[in-house]
N, C-alpha and C positions, 0 to 999 in steps of 0.2 A: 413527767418532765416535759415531753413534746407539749401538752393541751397546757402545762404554763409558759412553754417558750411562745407558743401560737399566743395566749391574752398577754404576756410582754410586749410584744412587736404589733399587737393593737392596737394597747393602750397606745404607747408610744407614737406611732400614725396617727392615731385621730389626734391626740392631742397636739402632736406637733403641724400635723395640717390647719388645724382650727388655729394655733397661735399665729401660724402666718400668714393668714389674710390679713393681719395687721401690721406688721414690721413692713408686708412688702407696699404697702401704701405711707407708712409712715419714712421710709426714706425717700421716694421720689418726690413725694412732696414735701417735704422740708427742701428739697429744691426750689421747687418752686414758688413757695413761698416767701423764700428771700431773694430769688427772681421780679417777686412784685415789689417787694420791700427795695432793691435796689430801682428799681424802674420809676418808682414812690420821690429817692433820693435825688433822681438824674430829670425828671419832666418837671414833679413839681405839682402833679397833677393828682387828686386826694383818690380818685377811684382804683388808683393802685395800695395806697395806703390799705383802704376800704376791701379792696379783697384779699392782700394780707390778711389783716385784724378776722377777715369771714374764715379764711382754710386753715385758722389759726384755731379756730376753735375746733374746728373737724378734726384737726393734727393731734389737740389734747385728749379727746374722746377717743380716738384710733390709740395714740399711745398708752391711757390708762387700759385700756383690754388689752394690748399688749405685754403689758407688765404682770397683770394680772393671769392670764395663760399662760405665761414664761416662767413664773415659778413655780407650778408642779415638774418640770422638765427637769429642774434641776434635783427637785429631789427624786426622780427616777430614775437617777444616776446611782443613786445609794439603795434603794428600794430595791428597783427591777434588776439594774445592769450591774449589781455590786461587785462583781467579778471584771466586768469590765472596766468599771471605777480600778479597780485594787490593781490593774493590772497596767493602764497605760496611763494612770493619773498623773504617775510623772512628767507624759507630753502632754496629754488633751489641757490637764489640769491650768499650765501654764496659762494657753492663749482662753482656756475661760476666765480664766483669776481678772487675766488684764482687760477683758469686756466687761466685766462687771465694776473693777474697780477706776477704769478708767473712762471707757466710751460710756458707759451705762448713766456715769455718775456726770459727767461731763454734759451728756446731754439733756438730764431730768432738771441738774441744776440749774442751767441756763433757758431752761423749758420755763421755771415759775417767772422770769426776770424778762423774757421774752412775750409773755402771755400779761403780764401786769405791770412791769414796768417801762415803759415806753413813754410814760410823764415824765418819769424822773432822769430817765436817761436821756432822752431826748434822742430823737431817728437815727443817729448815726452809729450811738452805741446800742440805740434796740438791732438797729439791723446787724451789728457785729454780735448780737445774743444769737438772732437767729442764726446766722454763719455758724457759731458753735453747735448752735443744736445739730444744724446738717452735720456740723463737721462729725459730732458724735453719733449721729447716726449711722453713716457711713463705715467710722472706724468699727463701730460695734458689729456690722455685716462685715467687715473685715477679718476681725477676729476669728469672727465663727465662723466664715469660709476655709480659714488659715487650717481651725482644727479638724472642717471634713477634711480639704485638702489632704493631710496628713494621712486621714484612713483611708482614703483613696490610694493616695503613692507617699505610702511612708518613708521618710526621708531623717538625716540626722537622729538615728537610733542606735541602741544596746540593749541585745536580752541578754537578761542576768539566768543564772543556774536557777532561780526560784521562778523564772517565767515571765518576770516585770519589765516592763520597758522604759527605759531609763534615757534623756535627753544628753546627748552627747557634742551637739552642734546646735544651740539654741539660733543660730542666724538662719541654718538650712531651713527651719517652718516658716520664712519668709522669704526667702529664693526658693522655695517649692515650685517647681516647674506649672503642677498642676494650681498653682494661688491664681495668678494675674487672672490667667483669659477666662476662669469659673466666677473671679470676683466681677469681674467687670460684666461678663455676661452677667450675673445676677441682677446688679447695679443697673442696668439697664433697662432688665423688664421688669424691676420694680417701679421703676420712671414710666412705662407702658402701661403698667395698671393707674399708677396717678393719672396720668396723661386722659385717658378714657375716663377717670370718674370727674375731673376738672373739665373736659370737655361733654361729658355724659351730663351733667349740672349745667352746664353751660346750653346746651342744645333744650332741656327740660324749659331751662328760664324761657329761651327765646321760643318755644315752639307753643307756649303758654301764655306768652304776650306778658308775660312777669320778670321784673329786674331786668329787661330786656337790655341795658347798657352791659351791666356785669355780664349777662347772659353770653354777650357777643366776644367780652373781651374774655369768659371764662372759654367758650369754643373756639376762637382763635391759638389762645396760650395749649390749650389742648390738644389741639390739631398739629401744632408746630412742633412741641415737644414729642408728642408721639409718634409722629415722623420720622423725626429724627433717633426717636429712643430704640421704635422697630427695626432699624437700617439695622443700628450697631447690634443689635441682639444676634442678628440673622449675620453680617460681616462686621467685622472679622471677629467678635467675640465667640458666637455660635460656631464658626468655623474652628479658629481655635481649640475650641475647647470639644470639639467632634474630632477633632485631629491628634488631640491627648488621650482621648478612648482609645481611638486607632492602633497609636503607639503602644501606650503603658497596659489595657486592658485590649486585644484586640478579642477576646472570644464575648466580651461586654457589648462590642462594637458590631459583632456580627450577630448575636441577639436581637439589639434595638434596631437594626436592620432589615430583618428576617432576610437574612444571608445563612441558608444552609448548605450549601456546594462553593468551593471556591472558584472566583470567576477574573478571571483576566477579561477588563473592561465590565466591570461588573456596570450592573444597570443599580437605578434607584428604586422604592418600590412607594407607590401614590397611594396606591390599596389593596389591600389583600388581608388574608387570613391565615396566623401561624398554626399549620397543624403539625403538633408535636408529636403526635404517635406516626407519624410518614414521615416525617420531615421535612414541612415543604411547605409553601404559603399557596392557598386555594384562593382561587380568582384574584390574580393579583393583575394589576397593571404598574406596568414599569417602564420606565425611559432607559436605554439600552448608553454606558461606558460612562454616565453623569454620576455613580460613588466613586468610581476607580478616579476620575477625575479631582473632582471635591476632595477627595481622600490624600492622593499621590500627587494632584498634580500631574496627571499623566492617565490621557484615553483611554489605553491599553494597560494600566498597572493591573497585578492580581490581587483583589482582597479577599480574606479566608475565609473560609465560611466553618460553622459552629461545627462539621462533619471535623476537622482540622484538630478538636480539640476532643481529651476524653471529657466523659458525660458529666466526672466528679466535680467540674467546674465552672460547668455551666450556672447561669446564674439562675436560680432557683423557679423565677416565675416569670419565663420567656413570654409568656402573651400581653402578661402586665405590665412590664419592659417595653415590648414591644410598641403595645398601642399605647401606652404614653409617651413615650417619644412621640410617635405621628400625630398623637392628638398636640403637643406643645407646636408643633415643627409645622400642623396644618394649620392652627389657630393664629400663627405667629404670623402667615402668609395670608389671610385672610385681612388679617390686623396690616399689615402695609398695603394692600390693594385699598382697603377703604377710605383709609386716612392719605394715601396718594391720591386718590378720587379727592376728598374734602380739600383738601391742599391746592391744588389745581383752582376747583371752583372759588378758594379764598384768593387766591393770587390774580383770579378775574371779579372779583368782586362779586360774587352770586351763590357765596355760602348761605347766605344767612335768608335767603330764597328757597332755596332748597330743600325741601319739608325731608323726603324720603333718605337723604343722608346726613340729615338733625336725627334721624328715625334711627337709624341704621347704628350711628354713635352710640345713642341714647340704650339702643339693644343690647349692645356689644360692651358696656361695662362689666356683667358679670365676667365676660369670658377674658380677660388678662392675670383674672386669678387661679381659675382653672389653669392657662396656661401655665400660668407659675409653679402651682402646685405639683402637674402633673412632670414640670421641668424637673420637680425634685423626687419625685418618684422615679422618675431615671435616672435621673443619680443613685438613689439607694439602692432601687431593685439592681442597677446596673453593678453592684457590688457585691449583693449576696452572691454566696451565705458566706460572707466575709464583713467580720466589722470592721478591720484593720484589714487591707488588701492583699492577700495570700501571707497570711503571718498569724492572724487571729478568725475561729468562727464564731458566728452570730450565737451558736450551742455553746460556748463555751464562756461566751462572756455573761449570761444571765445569772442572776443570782440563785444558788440552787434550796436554798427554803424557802420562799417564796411559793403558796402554795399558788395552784390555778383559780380555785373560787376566789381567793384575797385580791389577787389582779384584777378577775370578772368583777366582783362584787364594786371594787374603785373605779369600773371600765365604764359600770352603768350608772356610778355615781355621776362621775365627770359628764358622762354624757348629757345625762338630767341638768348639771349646774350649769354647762358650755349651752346650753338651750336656751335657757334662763337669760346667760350673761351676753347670747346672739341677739335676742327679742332687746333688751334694756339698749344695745348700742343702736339696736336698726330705730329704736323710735327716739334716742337721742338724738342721731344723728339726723335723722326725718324730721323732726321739731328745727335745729339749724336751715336746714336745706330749703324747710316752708316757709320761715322769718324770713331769708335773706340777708343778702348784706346790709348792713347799716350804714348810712353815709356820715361819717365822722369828719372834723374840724383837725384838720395839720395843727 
């Protein structure tokens, strides 16, 4: 049963990693998008039009892989986790039912109408299709924040004598303490990865002497948005929602810390190495009362360290906790230093002179998805071996016929087809991106 819970919660990661290089660029840009679409309504001027209609097409290609990696997930609810299905269906169930039946549908539907009709409707109702599509984009990250929120800090429940959990307060999965500041931090570094690959396109054009107009306006709009999108990830939503680990999870918080001794004025830690058999991070460098601050509010507060807590609770895989948070937390500050650099140089007029920070943009696309990624790997690891937050384990929810080869065997299926179906979008997507935009007629 361990070697099939282990290819469970593989399969499961890779495929839910691989889905979400998609979602987290198909909502920031659906921002943006109706961003130009309004800019299009209010100037008058067609090169907004023109790069709508272009990241429109990038949106449809990102969404269909999106779609298309989202529904094995669903059925590995029934496959893998059947017990976990059986057991908290009565809550998760809910806020999936209403992603699917209401943002999912809301947003595909006004997806064909938005992508092809813009004759018939004419700008003002194409750009309220767009608004939709964002809108359902958004709701649908909503929803499915709602439902980890829940297994993070389960809220508004009932277990029954049989084990099920049963919804008692269907309003508490929306005043979930832990929803807002998780949704919004999400929200926003999905707008961070757009923001880098609309300016990452942007910097290619102009550093290429190609579409050099769109090139300028795709790096400005990039520049500006992601500025602004890194601020809010890092305050108050990252804070926030470092401040609800704190609370609700604090041996979580002391993990992703590598906080093993409690410390009144704890320091922060820049680098180091967690070694779990000492307990203790090797060659660390740290800034001396900046967690106990961040944390409390307060230079001198104490925060606990994982010694505080017995071992049975620790969250399973301290180093990969660990350094994913650092990696999200370092990338994340890397991503404001550069883009305040770009910013700067826009605001004196000598971005678009500046080869080594077109370069530096241009580099730094891949890494808003890592970040993201690994944002969500602190989330999860920061939860084992709990699927539902000290209520349910990860061992407990698997389904138990389900043999190990059956999972492997589908592990290296998926991996084979998700290759497949990576190569098809990268030279989709690379065929748009070498066209360009096309200058069309208002």
């Amino acid at each position: 049963m361990d070697d099939a819970l282990f290819y469970d919660r593989m399969q499961f990661a890779f495929t839910i990693t691989f889905h979400y290089l998609f979602p987290q660029l198909t909502m920031g840009l659906s921002l943006i998008i109706i961003y130009f679409k309004g800019k299009f309504l209010k100037t008058k001027l067609d090169k907004y039009n023109d790069a709508a209609h272009f990241w429109m097409k990038i949106f449809a290609v990102n969404f269909a892989m999106g779609v298309v990696t989202g529904i094995p997930m669903e059925f590995q609810f029934g496959t893998n986790w059947a017990k976990f299905s059986e057991l908290t269906g009565g809550i998760i169930g809910q806020t999936l039912a209403m992603e699917g039946m209401f943002s999912f549908f809301l947003e595909s539907s006004f997806l064909g109408l938005f992508l092809f009709g813009e004759k018939l409707l004419g700008h003002k109702l194409h750009f309220l299709t767009g608004f939709l599509v964002f809108l359902g984009s958004w709701a649908s990250g909503y929803l499915i924040i709602a439902t980890h929120s829940w297994m993070q800090y389960p809220v508004g429940y009932e277990i029954l004598e049989n084990g099920k959990f049963v919804l008692t307060n269907f309003s508490a999965l929306f005043s979930n303490p832990w929803l807002l500041p998780s949704y919004l931090h999400n929200q926003a570094a999905s707008l961070v990865t757009s923001s880098f690959v609309v300016g990452g396109i942007g910097a290619f054009y102009v550093l290429n002497k190609k579409h050099e107009e769109f090139g300028k306006l795709f790096l400005k709009t990039g520049v500006v948005f992601g500025l602004i999108s890194s601020l809010l990830v890092a305050f108050p939503t990252g804070d926030l929602t470092a401040k609800n680990v704190a609370k609700h999870q604090p041996v979580t918080f002391a993990a992703m810390e590598g906080l093993f001794d409690s410390e009144q004025g704890a320091e922060i830690v820049l680098i180091g190495q967690p070694n779990i058999k000492e307990k203790r991070l090797d060659n660390k460098i740290a800034v001396p009362n900046i967690l106990s601050f961040l944390t409390y509010n307060n230079w001198n507060a104490e925060v606990k360290g994982l010694n505080e807590f017995d071992e049975s609770i620790y969250p399973t895989n301290i180093p990969g906790l660990y350094y994913s948070y650092h990696i999200m937390v370092g990338l994340g500050t890397i991503f404001i230093g550069v883009l305040l650099i770009a910013a700067i140089f826009l605001y004196y007029k000598k971005l678009y002179e500046k080869k080594w920070i077109m370069w530096m943009i241009l580099f730094l696309v891949p890494f808003p998805y890592i970040a993201n990624i690994t944002g969500w790997y602190t989330a999860e690891l920061g939860r084992q071996p709990w699927l539902v937050y000290n209520l349910l384990k990860v061992s407990d929810g698997a389904s138990p016929t389900v043999s190990a080869g059956s999972t492997l065997f589908t592990l290296l299926g998926f991996i084979g087809l998700y290759l497949l179906l990576g190569m098809l979008f990268l030279i989709l997507v690379g065929k748009i991106i070498y066209k360009g935009p096309k200058t069309l007629k208002a």
